[in-house]
C-alpha positions as CSV (number, residue, x, y, z in Angstrom):
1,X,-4.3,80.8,-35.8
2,X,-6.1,81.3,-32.7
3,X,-8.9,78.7,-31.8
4,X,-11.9,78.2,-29.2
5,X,-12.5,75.2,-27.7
6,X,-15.6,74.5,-26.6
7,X,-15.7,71.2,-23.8
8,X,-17.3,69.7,-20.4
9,X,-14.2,68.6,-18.1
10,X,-15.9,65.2,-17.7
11,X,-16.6,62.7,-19.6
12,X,-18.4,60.8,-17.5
13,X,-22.0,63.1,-17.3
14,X,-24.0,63.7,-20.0
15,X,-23.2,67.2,-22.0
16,X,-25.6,70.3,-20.0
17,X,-25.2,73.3,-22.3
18,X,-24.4,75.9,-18.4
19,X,-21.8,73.7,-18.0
20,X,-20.1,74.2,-21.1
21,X,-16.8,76.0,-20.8
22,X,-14.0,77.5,-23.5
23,X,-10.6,77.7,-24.0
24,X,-8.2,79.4,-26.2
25,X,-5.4,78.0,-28.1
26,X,-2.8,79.3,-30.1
27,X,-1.3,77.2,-33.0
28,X,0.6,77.7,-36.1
29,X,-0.9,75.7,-39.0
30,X,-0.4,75.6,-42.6
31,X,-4.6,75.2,-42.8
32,X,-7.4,75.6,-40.9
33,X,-7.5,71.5,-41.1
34,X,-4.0,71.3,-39.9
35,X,-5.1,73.5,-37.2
36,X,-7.9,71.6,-35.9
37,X,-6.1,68.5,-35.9
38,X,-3.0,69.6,-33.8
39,X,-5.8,71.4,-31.4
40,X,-7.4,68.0,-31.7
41,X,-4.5,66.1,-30.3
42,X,-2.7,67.9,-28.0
43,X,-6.3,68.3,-25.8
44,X,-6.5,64.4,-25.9
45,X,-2.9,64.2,-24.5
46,X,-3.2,67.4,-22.4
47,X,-7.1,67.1,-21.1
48,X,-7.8,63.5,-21.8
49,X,-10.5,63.4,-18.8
50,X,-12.5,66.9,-20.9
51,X,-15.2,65.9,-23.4
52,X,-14.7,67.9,-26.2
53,X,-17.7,69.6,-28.0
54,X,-16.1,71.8,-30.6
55,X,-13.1,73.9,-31.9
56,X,-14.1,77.0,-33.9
57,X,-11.3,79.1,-35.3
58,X,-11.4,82.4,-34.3
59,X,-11.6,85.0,-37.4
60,X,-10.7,88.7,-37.0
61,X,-14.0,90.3,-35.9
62,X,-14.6,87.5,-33.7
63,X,-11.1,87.3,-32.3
64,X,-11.2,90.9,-31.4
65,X,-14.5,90.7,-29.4
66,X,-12.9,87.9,-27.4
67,X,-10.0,89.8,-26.5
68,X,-11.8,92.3,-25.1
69,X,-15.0,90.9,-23.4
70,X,-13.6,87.6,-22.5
71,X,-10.7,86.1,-20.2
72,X,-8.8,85.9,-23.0
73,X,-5.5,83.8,-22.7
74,X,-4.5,81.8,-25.2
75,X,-2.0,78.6,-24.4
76,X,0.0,78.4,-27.4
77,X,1.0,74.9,-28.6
């Protein structure tokens, strides 16, 4: 499952929408839940200094518009 994490790389300002950026990360996962979770936990141990606003799993239609009009790169975990 592919996921995109939505976070500010500081926790220390308030949350401004422009300054919002995304990653992508790659997990396998028994569940969407399951999924979340590990994405949950490895940013906290990876990025602990990024406030993190929201993971969204990427479905197919919406996985295949990232790949092609984003800078797609998913880390894989």
């Amino acid at each position: 499952m592919i996921y995109k994490v939505f976070y500010q790389e500081t926790k220390d300002r308030s949350p401004r929408r422009e300054q919002t950026r995304s990653l992508y990360v790659e997990v396998d996962a028994a569940s969407e839940l399951e999924g979340r979770i590990k994405v949950r936990e490895w940013l906290e141990l990876t990025y602990p200094e990024y406030n993190i606003e929201f993971i969204d799993r990427l479905k197919e239609k919406h996985l295949e518009y990232e790949q092609t009009h984003a800078d797609f790169k998913p880390e894989r975990i």
